[in-house]
N, C-alpha and C positions, 0 to 999 in steps of 0.2 A: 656824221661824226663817228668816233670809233667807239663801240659798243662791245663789253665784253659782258656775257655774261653764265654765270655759273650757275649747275646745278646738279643732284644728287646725293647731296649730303642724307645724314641722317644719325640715328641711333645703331650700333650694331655691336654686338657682344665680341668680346676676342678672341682672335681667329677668324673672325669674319669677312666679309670683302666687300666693299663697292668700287662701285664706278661712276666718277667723276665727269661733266660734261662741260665744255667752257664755248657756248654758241660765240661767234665774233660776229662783227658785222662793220663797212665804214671804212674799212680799207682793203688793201689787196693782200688778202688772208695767205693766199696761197707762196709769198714773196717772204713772209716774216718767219723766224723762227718765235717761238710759244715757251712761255715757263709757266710751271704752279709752285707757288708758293704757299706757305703755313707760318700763319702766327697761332701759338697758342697763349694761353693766359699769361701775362707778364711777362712773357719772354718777346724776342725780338721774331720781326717775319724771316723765315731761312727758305731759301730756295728749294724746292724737293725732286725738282724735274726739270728737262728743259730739251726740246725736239727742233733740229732745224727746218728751215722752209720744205724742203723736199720731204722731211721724215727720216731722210739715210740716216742721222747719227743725233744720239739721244746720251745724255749723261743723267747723272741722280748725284742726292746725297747719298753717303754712307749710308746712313740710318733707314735707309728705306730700299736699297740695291739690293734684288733678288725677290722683292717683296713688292715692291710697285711698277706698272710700266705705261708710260706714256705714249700716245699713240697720235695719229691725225688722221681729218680727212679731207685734203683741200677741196673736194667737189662739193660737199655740206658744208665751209668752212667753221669748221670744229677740233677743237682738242680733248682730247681724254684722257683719265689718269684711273688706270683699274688699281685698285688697291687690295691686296690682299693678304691674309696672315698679319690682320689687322693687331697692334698691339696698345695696351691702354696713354702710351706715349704719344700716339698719332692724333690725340683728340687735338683739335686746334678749327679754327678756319680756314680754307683754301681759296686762293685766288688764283686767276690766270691773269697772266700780264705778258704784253706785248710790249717791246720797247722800239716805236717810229719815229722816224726826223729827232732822233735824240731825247728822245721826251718818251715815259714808261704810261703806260694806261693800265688798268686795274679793270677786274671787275670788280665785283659787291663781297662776292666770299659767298662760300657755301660752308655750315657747320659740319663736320664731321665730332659724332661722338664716340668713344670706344669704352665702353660699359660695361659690366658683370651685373 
């Protein structure tokens, strides 16, 4: 079955940076295009990223253009999201989602914190 799962979250002061890892597994990775999503505390999940099958063309939200970039590697089927120039707005949980046969899969989320 299709398995997403995320990892690299953490605590990291502002300005900071990580990087994002969303392992898949269960389907044929290499065919799908990949999003990461973020919900933070009471607000709704908003899309932050999203890479097509190949990798050739990748959009963002605003709020994180020029400051985040999404990447893939279909031979590891993996997606990643380097995040940097980290600001205390970015705190939230991330998720990767794959949307097959119509129907969206999620992983679990990784927390990301942005601190002082």
């Amino acid at each position: 079955q299709v398995q997403l799962v995320e990892s690299g979250g953490g605590l990291v002061q502002p300005g900071g940076s990580l990087r994002l890892t969303c392992a898949a597994s269960g389907f044929t990775f290499s065919t799908y295009a990949m999003s990461w999503y973020r919900q933070a505390p009471g607000k709704e999940r908003e899309l932050v990223a999203s890479i097509t099958s190949g990798g050739g063309t990748t959009n963002y939200a605003d709020s994180v253009k020029g400051r985040f970039t999404i990447s893939r590697d279909n031979a590891k089927n993996t997606v990643y999201l380097q995040m940097n120039s980290l600001k205390l707005e970015d705190t939230a949980v991330y998720y990767c989602k794959v949307l097959r046969l119509s129907r969206a899969y999620w992983g679990q989320g990784t927390q990301v914190t942005v601190s002082s």
